[in-house]
C-alpha positions in Angstrom: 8.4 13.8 12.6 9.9 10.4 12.7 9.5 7.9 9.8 6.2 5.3 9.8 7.1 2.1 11.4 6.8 -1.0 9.8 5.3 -2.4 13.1 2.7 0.8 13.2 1.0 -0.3 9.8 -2.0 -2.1 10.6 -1.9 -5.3 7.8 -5.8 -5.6 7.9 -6.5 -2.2 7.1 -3.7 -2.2 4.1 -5.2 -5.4 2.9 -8.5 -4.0 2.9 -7.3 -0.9 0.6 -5.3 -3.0 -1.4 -8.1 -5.2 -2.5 -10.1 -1.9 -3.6 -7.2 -1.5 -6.3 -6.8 -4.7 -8.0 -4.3 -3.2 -10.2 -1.6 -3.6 -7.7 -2.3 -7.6 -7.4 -4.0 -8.9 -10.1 -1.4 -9.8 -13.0 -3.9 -10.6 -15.6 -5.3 -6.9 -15.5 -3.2 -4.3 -18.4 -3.4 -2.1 -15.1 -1.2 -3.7 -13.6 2.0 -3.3 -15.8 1.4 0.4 -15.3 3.9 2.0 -13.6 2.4 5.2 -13.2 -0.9 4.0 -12.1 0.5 1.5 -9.5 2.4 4.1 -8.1 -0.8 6.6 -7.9 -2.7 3.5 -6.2 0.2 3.1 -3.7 -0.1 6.7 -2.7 -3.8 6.1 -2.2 -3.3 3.3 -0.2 -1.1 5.3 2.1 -3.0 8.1 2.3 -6.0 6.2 3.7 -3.4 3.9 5.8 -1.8 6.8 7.4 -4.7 9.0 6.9 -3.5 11.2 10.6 0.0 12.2 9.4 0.1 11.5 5.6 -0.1 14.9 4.9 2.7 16.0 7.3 4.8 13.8 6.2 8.0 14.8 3.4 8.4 13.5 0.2 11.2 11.3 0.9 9.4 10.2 3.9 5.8 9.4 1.8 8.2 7.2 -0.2 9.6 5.2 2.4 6.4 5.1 4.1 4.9 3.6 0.5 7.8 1.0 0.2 6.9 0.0 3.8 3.6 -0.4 2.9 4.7 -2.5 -0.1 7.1 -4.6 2.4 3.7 -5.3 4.8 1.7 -6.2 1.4 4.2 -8.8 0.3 4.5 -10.3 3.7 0.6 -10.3 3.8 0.2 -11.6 0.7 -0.8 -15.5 1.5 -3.7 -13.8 3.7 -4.7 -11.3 0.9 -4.7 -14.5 -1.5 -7.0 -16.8 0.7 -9.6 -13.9 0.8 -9.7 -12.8 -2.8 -10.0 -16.3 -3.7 
């Protein structure tokens, strides 16, 4: 199976499960320094993201797929701001 796409991630929809996990944005949680956790709510967010082939996918490529999923988030970040705030 070829790796996820950065272009076939759909920024709304990892926006949308991003803001369920405020761990992963909001600094002034002890969440967020969590390592563990962060990860755990990354793999959450992927799984719901790329709900169709998550579970085909290989370790190595659930990682990249995660770190893609990270890249979107950054470059999404302004938008996430505006609407949290």
């Amino acid at each position: 199976m070829a790796l996820v796409r950065d272009e076939d991630i759909d920024s709304e929809l990892v926006i949308n499960e991003v803001e369920k996990r405020p761990a992963l944005f909001n600094k002034t949680l002890k969440d967020y320094s969590d390592a563990n956790l962060k990860s755990k709510l990354w793999e959450e967010v992927c799984l719901n993201v790329l709900s169709t082939i998550w579970g085909q996918l290989s370790t190595e490529k659930k990682k990249t797929s995660r770190n893609a999923g990270t890249t979107k988030m950054e470059k999404s970040k302004d938008m996430l701001c505006k609407r949290i705030a």
